[in-house]
N, C-alpha and C positions, 0 to 999 in steps of 0.2 A: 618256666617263664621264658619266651621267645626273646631272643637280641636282634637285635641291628644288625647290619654290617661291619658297623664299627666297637661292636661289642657291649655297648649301652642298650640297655632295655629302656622298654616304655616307664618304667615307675623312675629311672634312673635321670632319661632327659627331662622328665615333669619337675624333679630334684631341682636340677640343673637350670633349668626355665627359672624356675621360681626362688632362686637364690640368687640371680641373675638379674630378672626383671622386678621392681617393684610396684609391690600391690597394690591394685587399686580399688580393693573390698572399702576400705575407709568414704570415699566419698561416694561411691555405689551408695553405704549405708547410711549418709547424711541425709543425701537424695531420695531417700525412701522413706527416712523418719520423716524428713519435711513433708514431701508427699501423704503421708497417714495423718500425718496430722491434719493437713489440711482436708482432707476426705472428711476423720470425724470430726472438722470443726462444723463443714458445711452439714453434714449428717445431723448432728446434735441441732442443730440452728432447725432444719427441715422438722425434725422429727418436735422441737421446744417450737416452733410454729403449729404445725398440727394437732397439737394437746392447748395449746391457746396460752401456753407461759410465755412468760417477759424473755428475751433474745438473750444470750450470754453477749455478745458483741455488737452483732447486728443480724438483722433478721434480714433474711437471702430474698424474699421480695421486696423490701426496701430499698437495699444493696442494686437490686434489677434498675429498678423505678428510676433512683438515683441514677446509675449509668447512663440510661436512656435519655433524661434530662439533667444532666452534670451541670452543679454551681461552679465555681473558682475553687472552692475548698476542695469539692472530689476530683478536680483536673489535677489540682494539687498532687493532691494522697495518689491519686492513680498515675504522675508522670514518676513520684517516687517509688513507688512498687513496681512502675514497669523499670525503671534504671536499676532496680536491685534485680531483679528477674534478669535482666540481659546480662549484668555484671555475673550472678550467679550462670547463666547459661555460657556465657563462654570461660569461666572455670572449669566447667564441665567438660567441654568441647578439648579444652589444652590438655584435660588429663588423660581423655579417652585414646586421641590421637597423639601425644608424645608419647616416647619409646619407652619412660620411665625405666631405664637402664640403671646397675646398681654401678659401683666401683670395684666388681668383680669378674672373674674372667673363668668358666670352666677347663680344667686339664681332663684327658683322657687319661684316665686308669683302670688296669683292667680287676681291679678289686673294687669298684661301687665309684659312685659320683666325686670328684672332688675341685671345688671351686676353692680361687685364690685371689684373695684380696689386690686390687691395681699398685697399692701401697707396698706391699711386698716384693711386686716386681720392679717399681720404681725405688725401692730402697737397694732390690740387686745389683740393680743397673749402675745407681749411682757407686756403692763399695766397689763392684768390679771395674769401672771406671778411675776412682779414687788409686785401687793398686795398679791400675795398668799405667797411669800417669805418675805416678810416683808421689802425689798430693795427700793432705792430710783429709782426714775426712769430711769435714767440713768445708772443703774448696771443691764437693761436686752435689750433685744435686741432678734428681731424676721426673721426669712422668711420664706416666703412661697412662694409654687409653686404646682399651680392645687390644690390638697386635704392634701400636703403635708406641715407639718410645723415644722420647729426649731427652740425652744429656747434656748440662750444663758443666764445667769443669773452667776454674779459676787455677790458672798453673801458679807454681812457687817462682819469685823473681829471678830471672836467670839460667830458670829449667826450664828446655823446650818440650813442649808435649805434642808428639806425634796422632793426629784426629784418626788415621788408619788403623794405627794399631790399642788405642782405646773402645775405637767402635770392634773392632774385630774380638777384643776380650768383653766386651760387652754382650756381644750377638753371640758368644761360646758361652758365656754364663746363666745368657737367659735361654737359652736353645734347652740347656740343660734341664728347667723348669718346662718345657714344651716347647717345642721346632717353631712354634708360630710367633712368639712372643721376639727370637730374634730375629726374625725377616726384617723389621721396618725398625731399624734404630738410628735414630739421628745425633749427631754429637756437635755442639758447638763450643770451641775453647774463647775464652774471654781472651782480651784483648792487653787487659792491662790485667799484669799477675798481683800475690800480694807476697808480703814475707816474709818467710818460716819462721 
């Protein structure tokens, strides 16, 4: 099996992709049930016309005739169906083109794929933040997104906490877990402490 440059093989970023990004097989497969059905409802209707049986719903030359010369009741029914159609198309339209992004972030390893939870990074964040401030655990609090991370940190009454040297044990913690995760960490200390 052929690798990359970066040592990941082809089955390895498909891995990666698709732990990463979430799937949109689900409404693909919605859109296609509907669609079938709709095919054999009009099918069963053409084919229950041609043998000369009674319509299951309506009979597709009627349904014509009807549209052609629409009463109030079928302007009705047809401005309803066409608002569920457009509601239903631009469902469609937001799934296809949003990123559908998970809350995970792949690490490079050179033993096979391994993705890690944003939760995990943000719980890093926040503990190695909590020790570098001197704070109890519960006076910091972290998130992240993709390479991006913020910590919040409430200092104890009295104790000053330096924002330099929490981002800096911050960005050595998560660097630890992968070089990219500490590039972009942001730290804001509260304003008003609480206390111990």
């Amino acid at each position: 099996m052929s690798s990359s440059p970066n040592g990941a093989s082809g089955v390895e970023r498909r891995i990666r992709r698709r732990s990463v990004h979430r799937s949109r097989s689900t409404a693909v497969s919605v859109a296609l049930v509907v669609l079938a059905l709709v095919a054999a409802w009009i099918g069963t209707e053409s084919v229950l016309r041609a043998v000369g049986a009674a319509p299951l719903l309506a009979d597709p030359q009627t349904a014509v005739d009807t549209a052609l010369r629409p009463d109030a009741a079928f302007v009705t029914i047809a401005e309803v169906i066409a608002g569920v159609l457009v509601v239903l198309g631009i469902v469609l339209v937001v799934l296809a083109l949003k990123p559908g992004r998970q809350h995970r972030s792949p690490v490079p390893h050179d033993r096979g794929a391994v993705i890690i939870d944003t939760r995990i990074i943000a719980a890093t964040a926040a503990n190695a933040a909590g020790t570098a401030a001197g704070v109890p655990d519960g006076n910091t609090t972290a998130t992240s997104r993709g390479t991006s991370t913020e910590v919040r940190v409430v200092p104890v009454s009295g104790i000053a906490v330096d924002e330099g040297v929490v981002r800096d044990a911050v960005k050595e913690r998560l660097g630890q877990l992968d070089e990219r995760f500490g590039r972009r960490v942001k730290v804001r200390i509260a304003e008003q402490g609480t206390l111990s």
